[in-house]
N, C-alpha and C positions, 0 to 999 in steps of 0.2 A: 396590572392585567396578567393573570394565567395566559400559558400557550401550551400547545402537546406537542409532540415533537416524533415523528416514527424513530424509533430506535435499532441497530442491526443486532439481528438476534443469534444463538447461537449455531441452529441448523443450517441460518447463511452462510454462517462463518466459516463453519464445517464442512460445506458443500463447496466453498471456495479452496479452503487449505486440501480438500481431498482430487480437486479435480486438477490443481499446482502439480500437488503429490502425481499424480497419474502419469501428467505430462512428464513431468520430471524424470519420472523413473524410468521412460525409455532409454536413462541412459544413467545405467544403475553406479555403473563407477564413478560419477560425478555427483555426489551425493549434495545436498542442500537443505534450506529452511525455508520454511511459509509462516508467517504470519496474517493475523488479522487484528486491526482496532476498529473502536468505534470512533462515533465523531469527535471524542476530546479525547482518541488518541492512547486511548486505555487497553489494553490486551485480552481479546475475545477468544479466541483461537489459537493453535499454533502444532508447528508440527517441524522435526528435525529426522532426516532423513540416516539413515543406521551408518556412521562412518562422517557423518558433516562436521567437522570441526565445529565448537561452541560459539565459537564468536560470527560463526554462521548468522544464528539466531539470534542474534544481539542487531546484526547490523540486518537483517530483514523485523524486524520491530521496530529499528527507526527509521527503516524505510514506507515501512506501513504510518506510523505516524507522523512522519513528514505532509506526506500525502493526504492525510486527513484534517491535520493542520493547518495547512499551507493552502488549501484548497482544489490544488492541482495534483500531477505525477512530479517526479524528482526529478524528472529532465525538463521538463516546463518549468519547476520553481527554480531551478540552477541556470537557466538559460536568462527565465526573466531577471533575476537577480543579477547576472552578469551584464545584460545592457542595462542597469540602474547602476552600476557600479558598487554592489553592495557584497557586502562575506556573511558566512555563515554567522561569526561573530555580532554581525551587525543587530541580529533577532534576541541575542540573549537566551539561548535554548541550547542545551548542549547534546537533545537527541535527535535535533535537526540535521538532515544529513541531501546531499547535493549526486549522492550517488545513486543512480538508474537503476529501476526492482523496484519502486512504489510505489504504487498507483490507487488514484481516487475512489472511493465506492460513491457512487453518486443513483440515488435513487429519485425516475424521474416525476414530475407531480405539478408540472407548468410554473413552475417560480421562475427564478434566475439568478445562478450563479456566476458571477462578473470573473473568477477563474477559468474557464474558459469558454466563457459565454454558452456554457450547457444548462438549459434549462432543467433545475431538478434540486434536491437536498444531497448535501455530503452524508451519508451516516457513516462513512469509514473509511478504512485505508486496508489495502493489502503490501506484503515486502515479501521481496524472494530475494537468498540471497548465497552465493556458494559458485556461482559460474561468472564468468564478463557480464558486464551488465547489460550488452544486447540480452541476452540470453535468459538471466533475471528477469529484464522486463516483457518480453515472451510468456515466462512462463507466470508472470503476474499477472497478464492479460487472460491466459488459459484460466486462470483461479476465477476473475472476474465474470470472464463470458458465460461464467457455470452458474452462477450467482439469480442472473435470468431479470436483474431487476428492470 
């Protein structure tokens, strides 16, 4: 049997990584990166702020695909992971990452996702990555709130 499946498109993406960007650059000396994937975690978007070190953007794309992966953000899957007593190692995935900036795109549509009991489809993941990861995940949240889904 066929299924369809919504897919995240590129002006979401765009509309996410630019509203990261926004927030972000209230504080221009702290430069950073945004990322987007879709649902398998594939590279939609992205954007590196003038002055972010490269490996910025490295670890905000597998903070975006952690997150779309995994079903959740990377402080819920590093948390739940920790009371199962499990490691990164465990998954077999080496762009799997436990570090806070990743967060789920979850679009909602009455289903049910048992990741955190949010009713709705994953189509992606967003990663921000260049500051502490409060701070990251903040401005992952800005990227998503923009998103409107």
């Amino acid at each position: 049997k066929m299924y369809q499946r919504e897919v995240l498109g590129l002006s979401e993406a765009r509309a996410a990584v630019e509203a990261a960007l926004s927030e972000a650059s209230k504080q221009p000396d702290r430069p950073m990166a945004i990322a987007v994937v879709d649902h398998q975690g594939e590279l939609v978007y992205c954007a590196r702020m003038d002055g972010a070190y490269p490996l910025f953007m490295h670890m905000a794309i597998n903070k975006a695909y952690t997150a779309s992966r995994m079903l959740r953000d990377t402080a819920t899957f590093a948390e739940r992971d920790r009371e199962l007593g499990r490691e990164l190692a465990t998954w077999g995935d080496d762009k799997l990452t436990y570090i806070r900036g990743g967060q789920c795109i979850i679009k909602p549509n009455g289903g049910y996702l048992p990741a955190g009991k949010t009713k709705g489809i994953v189509v992606g993941g967003i990663g921000t990555s260049g500051r502490v990861p409060e701070e990251d995940e903040e401005i992952a949240l800005a990227g998503l709130k923009a998103m409107k889904l």
